[in-house]
DRENMIVO-262907 format. One record per atom (N, C-alpha, C): residue in three letters; x, y, z. Coordinates in steps of 0.001 Angstrom, whole numbers, plus 500000, padded with zeros to 6 digits. Example, Ala and Ser with C-alpha at 12.3 -4.5 7.8 and 13.67 -1.06 7.14 Angstrom:
<sites>
(ala,(513190,494310,507800)),
(ala,(512300,495500,507800)),
(ala,(513200,496700,507800)),
(ser,(512850,497750,507080)),
(ser,(513670,498940,507140)),
(ser,(512900,500030,507870)),
</sites>
This chain:
<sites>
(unk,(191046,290912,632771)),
(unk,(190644,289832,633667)),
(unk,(191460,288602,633346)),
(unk,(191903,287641,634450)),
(unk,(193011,286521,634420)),
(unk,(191690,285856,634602)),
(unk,(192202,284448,633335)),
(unk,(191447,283419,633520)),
(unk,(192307,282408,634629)),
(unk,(191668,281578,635399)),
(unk,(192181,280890,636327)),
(unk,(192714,279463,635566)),
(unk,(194074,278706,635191)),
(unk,(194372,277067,634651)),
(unk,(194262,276224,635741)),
(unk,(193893,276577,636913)),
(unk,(194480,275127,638057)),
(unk,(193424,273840,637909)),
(unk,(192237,274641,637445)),
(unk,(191263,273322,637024)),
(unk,(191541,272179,635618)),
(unk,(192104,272687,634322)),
(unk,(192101,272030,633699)),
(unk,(193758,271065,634472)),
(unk,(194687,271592,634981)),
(unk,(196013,271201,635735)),
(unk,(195281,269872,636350)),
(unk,(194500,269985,637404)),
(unk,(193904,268878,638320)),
(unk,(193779,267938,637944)),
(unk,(192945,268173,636364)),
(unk,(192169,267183,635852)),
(unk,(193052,266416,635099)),
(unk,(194417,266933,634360)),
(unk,(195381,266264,633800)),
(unk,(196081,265294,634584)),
(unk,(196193,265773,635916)),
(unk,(196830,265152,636753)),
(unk,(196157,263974,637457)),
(unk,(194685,264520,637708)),
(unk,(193605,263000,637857)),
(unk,(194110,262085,636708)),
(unk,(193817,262067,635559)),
(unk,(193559,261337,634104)),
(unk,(195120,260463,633952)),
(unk,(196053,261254,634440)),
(unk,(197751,260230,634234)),
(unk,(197646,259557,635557)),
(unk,(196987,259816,636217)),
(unk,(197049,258702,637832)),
(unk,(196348,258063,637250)),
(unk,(194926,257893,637139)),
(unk,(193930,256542,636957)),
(unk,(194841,255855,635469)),
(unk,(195121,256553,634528)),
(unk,(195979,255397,633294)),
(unk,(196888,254935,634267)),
(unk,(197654,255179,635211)),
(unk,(199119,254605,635168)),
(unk,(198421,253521,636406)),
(unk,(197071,253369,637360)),
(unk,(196327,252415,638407)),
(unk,(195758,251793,637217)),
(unk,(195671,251966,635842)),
(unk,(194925,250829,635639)),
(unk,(195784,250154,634666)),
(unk,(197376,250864,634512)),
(unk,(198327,250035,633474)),
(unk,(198912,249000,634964)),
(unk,(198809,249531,636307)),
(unk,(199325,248227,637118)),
(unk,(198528,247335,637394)),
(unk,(197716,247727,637446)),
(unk,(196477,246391,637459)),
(unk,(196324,245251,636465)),
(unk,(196534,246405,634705)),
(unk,(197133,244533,634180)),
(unk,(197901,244024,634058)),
(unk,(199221,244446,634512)),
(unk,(200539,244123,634056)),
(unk,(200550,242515,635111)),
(unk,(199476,242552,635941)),
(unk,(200254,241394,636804)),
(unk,(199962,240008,636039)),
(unk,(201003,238718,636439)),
(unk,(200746,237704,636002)),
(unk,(199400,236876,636132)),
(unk,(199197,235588,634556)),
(unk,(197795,235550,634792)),
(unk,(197820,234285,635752)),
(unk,(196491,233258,636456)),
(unk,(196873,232219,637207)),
(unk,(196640,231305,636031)),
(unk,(197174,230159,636526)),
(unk,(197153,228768,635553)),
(unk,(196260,228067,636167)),
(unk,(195320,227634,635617)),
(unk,(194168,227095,635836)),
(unk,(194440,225399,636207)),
(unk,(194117,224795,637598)),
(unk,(194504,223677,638038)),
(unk,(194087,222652,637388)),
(unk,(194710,221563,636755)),
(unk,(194516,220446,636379)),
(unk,(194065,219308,637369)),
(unk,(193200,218790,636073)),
(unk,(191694,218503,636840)),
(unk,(192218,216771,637319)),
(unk,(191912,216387,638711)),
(unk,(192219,214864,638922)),
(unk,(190930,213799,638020)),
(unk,(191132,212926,637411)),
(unk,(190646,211876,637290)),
(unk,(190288,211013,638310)),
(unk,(188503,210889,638677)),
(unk,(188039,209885,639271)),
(unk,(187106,209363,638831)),
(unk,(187143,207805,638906)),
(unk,(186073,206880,638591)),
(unk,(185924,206247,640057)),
(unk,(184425,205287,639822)),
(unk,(183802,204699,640863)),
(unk,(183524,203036,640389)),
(unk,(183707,202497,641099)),
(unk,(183399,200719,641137)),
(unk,(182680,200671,641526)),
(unk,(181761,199439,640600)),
(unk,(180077,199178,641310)),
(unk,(180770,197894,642184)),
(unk,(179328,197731,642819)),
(unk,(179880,196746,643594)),
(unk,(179278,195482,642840)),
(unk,(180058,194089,642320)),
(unk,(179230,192959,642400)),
(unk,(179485,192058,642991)),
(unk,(178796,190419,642524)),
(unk,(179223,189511,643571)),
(unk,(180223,188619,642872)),
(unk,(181317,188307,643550)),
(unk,(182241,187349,642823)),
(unk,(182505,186364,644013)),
(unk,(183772,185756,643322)),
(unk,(184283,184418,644297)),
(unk,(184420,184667,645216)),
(unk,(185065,183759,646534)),
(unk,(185400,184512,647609)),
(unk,(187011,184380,647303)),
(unk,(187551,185402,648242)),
(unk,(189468,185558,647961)),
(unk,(189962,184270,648704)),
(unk,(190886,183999,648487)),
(unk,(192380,183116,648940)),
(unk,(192112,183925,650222)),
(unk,(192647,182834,650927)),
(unk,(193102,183142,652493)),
(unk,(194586,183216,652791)),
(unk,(194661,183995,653636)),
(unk,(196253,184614,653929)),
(unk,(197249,183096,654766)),
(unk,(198365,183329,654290)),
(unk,(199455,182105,654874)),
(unk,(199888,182488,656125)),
(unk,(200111,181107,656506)),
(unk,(200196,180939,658310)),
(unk,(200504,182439,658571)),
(unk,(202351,182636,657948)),
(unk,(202771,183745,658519)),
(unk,(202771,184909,658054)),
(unk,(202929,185731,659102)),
(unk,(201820,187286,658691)),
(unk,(202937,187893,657944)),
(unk,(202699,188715,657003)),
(unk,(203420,189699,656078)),
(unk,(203809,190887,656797)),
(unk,(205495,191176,656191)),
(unk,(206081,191902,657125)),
(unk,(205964,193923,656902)),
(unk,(206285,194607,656999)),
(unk,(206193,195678,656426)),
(unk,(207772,195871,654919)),
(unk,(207360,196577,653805)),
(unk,(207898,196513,652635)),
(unk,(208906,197078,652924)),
(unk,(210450,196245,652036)),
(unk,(211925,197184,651882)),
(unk,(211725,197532,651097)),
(unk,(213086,198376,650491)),
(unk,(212628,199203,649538)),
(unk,(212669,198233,648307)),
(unk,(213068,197523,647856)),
(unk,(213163,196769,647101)),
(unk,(211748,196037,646668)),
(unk,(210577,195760,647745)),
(unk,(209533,195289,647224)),
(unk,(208266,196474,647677)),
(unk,(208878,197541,648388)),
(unk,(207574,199053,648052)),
(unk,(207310,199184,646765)),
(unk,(206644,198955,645993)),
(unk,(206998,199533,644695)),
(unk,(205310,199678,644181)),
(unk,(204332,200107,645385)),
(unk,(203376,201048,645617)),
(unk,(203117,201973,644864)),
(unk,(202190,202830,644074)),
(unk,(202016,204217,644063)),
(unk,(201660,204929,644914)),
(unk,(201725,206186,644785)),
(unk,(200627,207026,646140)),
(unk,(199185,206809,645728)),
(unk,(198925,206891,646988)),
(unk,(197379,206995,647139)),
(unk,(196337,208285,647749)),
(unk,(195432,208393,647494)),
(unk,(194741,209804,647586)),
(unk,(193910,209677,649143)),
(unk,(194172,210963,649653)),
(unk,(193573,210439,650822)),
(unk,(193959,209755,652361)),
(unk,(193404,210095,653372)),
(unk,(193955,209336,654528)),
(unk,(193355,208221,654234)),
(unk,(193596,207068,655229)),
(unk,(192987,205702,655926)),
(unk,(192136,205952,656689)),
(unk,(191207,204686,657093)),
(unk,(190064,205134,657894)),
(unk,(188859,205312,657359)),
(unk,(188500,206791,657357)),
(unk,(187075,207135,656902)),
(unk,(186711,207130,655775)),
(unk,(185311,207281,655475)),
(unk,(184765,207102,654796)),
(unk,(184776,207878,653490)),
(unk,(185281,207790,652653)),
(unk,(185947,208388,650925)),
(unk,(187707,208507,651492)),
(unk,(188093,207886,652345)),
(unk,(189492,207998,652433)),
(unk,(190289,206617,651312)),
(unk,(191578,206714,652012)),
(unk,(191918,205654,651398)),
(unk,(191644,203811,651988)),
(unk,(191628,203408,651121)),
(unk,(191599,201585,651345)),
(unk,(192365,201382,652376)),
(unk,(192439,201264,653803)),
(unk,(193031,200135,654384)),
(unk,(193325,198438,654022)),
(unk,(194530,198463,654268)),
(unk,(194577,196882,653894)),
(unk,(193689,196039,655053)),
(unk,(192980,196097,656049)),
(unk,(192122,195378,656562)),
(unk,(191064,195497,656055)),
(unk,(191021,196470,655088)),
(unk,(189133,195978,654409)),
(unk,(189133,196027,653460)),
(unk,(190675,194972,652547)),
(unk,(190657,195063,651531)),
(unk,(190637,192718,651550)),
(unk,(190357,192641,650509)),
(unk,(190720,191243,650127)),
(unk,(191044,191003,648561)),
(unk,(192138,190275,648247)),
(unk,(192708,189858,646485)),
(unk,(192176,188841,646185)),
(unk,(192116,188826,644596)),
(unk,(192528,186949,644460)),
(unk,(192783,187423,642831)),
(unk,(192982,186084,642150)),
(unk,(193329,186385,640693)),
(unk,(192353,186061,639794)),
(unk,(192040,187033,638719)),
(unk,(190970,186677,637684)),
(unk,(191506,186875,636339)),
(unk,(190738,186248,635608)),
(unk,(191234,186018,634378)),
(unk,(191390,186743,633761)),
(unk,(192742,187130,633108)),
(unk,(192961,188901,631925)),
(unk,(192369,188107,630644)),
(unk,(193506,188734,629949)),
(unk,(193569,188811,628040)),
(unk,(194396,187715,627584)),
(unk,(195003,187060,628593)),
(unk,(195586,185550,628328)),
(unk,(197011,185967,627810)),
(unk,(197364,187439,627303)),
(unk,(198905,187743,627235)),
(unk,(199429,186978,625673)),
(unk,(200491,187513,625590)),
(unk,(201258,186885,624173)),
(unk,(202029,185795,624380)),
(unk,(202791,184786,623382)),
(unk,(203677,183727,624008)),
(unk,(205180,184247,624933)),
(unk,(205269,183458,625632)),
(unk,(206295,183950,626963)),
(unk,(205728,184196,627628)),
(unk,(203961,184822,627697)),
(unk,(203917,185800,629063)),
(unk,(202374,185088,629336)),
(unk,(201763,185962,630657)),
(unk,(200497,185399,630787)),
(unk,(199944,186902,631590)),
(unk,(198426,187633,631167)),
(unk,(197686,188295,631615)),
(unk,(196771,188145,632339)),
(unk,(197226,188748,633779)),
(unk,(196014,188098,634978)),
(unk,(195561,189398,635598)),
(unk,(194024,189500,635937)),
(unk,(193753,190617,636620)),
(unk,(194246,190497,637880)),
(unk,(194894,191224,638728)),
(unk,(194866,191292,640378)),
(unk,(193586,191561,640629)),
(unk,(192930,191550,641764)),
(unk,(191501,192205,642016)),
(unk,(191642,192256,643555)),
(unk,(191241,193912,644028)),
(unk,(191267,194318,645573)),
(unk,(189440,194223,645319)),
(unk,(188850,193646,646540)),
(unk,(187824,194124,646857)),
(unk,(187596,194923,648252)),
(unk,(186765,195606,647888)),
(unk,(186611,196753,649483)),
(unk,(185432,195778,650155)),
(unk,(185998,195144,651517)),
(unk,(184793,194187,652144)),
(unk,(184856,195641,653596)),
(unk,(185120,196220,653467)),
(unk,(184917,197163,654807)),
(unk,(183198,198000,654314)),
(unk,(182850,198580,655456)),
(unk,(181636,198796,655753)),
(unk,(181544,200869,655179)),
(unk,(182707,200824,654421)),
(unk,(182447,202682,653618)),
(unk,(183010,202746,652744)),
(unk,(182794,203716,652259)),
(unk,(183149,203955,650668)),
(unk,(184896,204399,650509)),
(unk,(186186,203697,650379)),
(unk,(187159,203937,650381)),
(unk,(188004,204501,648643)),
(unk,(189215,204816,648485)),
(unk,(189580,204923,647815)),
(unk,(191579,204230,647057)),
(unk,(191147,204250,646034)),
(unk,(192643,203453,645619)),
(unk,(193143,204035,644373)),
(unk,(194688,204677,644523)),
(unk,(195148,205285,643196)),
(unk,(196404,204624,643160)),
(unk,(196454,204154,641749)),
(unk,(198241,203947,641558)),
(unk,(198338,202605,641228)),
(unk,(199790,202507,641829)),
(unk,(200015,200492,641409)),
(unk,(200417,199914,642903)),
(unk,(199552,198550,642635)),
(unk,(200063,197586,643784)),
(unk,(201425,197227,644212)),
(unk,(202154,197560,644918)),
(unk,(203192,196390,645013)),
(unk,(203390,195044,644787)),
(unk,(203744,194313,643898)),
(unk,(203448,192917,644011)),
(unk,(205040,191859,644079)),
(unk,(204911,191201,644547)),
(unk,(206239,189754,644496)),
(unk,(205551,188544,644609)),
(unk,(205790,187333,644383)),
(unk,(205940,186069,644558)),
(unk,(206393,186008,645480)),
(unk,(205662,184596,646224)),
(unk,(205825,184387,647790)),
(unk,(205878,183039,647619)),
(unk,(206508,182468,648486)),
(unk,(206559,180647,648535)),
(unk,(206627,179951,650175)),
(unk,(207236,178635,649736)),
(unk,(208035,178246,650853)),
(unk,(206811,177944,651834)),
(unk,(205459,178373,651442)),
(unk,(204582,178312,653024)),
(unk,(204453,178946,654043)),
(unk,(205302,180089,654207)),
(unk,(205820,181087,654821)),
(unk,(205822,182027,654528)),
(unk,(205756,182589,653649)),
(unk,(205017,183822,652699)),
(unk,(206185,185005,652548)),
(unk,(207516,184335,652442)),
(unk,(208812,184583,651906)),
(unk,(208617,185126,650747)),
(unk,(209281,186480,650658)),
(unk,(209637,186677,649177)),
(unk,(210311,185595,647906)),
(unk,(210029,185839,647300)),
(unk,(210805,185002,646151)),
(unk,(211321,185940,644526)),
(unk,(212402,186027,644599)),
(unk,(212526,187202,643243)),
(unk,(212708,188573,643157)),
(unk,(212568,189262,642133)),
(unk,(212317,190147,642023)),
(unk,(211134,191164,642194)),
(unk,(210618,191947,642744)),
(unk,(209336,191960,642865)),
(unk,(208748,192818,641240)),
(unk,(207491,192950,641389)),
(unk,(207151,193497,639728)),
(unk,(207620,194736,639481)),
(unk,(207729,195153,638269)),
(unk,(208711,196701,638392)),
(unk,(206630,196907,637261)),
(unk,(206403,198062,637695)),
(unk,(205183,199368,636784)),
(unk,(205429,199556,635814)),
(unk,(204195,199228,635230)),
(unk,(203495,199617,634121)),
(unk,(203445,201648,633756)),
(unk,(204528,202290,633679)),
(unk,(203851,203775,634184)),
(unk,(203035,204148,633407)),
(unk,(203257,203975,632092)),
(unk,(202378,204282,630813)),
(unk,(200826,204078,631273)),
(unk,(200847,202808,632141)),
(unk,(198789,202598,632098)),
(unk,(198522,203564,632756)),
(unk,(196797,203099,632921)),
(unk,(196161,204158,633082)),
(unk,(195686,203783,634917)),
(unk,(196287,205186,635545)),
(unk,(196203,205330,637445)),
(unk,(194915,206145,637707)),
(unk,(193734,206456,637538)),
(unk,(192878,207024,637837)),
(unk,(192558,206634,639509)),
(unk,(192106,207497,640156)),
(unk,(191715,207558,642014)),
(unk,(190199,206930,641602)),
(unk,(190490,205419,641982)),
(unk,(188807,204867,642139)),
(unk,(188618,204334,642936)),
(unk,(187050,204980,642964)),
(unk,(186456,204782,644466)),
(unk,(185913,203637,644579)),
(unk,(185517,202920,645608)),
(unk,(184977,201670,645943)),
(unk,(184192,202015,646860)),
(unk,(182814,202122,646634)),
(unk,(181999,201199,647595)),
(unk,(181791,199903,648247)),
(unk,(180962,199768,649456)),
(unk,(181348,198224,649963)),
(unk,(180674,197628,649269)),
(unk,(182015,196498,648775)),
(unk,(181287,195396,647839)),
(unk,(182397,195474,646784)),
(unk,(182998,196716,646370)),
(unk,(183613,196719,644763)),
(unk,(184777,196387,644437)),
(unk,(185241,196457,643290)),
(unk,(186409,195947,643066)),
(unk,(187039,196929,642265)),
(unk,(188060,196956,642134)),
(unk,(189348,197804,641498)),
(unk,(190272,196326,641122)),
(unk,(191265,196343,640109)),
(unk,(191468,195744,639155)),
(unk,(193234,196295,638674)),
(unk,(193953,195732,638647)),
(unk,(195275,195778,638470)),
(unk,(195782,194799,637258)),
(unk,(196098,194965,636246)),
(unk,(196848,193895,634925)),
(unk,(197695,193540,635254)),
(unk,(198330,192479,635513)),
(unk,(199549,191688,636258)),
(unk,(200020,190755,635307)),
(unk,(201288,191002,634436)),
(unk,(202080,190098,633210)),
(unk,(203022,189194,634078)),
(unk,(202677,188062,633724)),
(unk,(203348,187123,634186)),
(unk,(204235,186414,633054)),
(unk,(205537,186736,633318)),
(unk,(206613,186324,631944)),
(unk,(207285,184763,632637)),
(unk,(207071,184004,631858)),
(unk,(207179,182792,631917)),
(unk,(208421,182193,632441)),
(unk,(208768,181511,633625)),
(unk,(210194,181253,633993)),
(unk,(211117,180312,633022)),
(unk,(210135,179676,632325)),
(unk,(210981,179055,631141)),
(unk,(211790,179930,629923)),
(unk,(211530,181073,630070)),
(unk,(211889,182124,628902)),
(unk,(213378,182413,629474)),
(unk,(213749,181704,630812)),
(unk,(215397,181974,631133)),
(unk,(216004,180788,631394)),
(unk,(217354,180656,631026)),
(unk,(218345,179298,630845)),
(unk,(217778,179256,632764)),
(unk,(218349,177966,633122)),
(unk,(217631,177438,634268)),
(unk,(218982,177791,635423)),
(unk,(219836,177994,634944)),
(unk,(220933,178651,636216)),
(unk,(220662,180076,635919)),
(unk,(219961,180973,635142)),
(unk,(219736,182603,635380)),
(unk,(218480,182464,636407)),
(unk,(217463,181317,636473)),
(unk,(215798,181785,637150)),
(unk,(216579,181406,638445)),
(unk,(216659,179778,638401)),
(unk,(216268,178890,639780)),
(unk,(215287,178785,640230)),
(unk,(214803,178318,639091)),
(unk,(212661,178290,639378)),
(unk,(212428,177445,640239)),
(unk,(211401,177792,640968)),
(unk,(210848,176984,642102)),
(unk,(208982,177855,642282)),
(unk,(208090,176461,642770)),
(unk,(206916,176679,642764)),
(unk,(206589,177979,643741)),
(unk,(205777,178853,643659)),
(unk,(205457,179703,644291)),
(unk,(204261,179565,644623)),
(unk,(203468,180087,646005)),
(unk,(202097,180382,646752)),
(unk,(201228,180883,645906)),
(unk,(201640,181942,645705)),
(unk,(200608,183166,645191)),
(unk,(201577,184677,645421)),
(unk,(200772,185494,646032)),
(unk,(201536,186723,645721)),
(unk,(201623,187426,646766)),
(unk,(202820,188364,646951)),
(unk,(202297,189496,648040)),
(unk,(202027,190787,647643)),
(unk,(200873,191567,648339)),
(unk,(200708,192318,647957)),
(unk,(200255,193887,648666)),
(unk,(200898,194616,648345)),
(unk,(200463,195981,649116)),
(unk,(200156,196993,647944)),
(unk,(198699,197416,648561)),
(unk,(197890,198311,648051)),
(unk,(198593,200112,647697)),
(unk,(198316,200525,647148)),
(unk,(199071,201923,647007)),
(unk,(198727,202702,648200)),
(unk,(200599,202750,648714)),
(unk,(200247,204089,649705)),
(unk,(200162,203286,651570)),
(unk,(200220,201969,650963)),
(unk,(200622,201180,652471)),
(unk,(201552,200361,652740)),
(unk,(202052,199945,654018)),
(unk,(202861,199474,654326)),
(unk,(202635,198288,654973)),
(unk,(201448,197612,654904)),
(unk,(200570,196351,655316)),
(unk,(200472,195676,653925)),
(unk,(200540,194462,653953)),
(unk,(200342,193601,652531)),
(unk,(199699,192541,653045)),
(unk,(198961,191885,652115)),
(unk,(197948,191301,652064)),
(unk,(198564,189736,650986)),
(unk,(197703,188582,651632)),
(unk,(198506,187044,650500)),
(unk,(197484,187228,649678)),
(unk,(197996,186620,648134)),
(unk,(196994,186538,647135)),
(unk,(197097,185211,646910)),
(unk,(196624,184603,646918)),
(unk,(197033,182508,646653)),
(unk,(196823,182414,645089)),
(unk,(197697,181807,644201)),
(unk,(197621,181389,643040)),
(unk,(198631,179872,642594)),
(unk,(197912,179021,643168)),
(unk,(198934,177841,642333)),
(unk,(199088,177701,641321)),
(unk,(200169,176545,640851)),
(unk,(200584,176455,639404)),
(unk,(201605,177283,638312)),
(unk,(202123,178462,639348)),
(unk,(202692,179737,638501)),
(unk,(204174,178815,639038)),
(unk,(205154,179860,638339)),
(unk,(206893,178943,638589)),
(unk,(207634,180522,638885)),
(unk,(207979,180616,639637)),
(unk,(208802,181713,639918)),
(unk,(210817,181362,639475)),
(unk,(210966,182780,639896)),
(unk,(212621,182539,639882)),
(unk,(213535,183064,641186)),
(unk,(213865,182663,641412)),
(unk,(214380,182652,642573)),
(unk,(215867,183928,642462)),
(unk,(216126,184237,641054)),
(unk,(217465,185389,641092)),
(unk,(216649,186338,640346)),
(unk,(217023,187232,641430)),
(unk,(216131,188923,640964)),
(unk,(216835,189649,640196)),
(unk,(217810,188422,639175)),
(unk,(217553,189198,637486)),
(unk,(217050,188748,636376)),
(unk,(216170,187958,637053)),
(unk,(214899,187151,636432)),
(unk,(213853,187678,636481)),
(unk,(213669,189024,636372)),
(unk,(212283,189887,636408)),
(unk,(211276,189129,635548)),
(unk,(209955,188964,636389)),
(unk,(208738,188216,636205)),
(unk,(207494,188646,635866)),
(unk,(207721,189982,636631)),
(unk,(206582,190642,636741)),
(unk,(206330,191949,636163)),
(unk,(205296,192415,635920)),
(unk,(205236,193626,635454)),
(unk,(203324,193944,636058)),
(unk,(203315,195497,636551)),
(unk,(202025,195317,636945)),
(unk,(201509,196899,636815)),
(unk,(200626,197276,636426)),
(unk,(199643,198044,635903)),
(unk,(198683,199174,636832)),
(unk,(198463,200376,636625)),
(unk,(197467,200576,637802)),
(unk,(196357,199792,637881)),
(unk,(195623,200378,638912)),
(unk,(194147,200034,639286)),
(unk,(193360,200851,638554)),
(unk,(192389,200298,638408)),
(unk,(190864,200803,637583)),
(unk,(189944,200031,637888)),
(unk,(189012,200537,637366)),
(unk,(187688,199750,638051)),
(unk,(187280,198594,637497)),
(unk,(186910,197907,638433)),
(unk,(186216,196559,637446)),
(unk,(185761,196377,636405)),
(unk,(186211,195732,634820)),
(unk,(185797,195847,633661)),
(unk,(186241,196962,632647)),
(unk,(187348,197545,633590)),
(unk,(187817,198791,632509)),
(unk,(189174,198648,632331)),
(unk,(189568,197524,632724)),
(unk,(191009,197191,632467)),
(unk,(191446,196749,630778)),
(unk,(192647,197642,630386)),
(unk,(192847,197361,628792)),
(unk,(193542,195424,628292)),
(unk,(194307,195036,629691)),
(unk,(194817,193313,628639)),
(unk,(193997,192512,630198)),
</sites>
């Protein structure tokens, strides 16, 4: 009597298929797990009211004074980004800075009626003349600080460190200092700017007299100078 092999055959041949379906199954690459965004939120409180904008209206940014971050988010709705119409500046007091320089908070408040958002760095320059003319160089970023996406409810504020290096720190034919307004300023991610009024500051009039230096946004009270 012949014993029959085709059964133990089958089963060899099952057993090297399922090893070789389950050696392709791990061979594939693993995924990289997405890095996580940083967001904080601004309470809202009550402060001064802002500086009012100069006669003439602010133009859209060259490239020379974009110097914006991106921002998260469309315009408009509600957890989008900050429009510059429902935003308002003015200047508050930093860390007072080292000699040569001076530390001032910028401050956006969200006066619009929803909860918007702001990541990155402001654009900022010196404006004069009454006319709300550039003057200078505009501020070159802080990249090192800290850019977290913070949200604003209506009412809050977000907060920018703005070094103001002293126009006396350059022989007087490198500045060509002359009094300046206050500031111009566009929010990250727009092309609308907004006046910040600050008397008493001295600008320079040759943009290799860099003045400025400016910081992201963070929320009210969490700013480091």
């Amino acid at each position: 009597m012949h014993r029959s092999t085709r059964t133990p055959i089958v089963l060899v041949s099952t057993g090297v298929a399922l090893a070789l379906a389950l050696t392709g199954c791990s061979s594939g690459g693993t995924d990289t797990a997405p890095t996580a965004t940083e967001t904080v939120t601004a309470s809202a409180a009550a402060s001064s009211s802002p500086s009012t904008a100069p006669a003439a209206p602010s133009s859209a940014p060259s490239s020379a004074s974009a110097s914006g971050g991106s921002a998260a988010g469309g315009s408009g709705g509600d957890g989008g980004r900050c429009a510059t119409g429902s935003l308002t500046g003015s200047i508050e007091s930093g860390s007072g800075g080292a000699a040569g320089s001076t530390y001032v908070h910028l401050a956006l408040r969200n006066t619009g009626s929803t909860t918007c958002t702001l990541q990155g760095w402001p654009g900022v320059s010196f404006v004069g003349g009454g006319s709300g003319a550039q003057i200078g160089a505009p501020a070159t970023r802080d990249e090192a600080s800290a850019h977290p996406t913070v949200t604003l409810a209506p009412g809050a504020v977000a907060v920018a460190p703005l070094k103001i290096t002293q126009a006396e720190n350059y022989p007087t034919a490198t500045c060509d200092p002359v009094a300046a307004d206050g500031f111009r300023v566009y929010p990250p991610g727009s092309t609308e700017s907004l006046f910040v009024r600050d008397s008493g500051v001295t600008a320079c009039r040759s943009t290799d007299a860099g003045l400025l230096s400016v910081q992201g946004l963070v929320p009210e009270g969490q700013a480091a100078d």
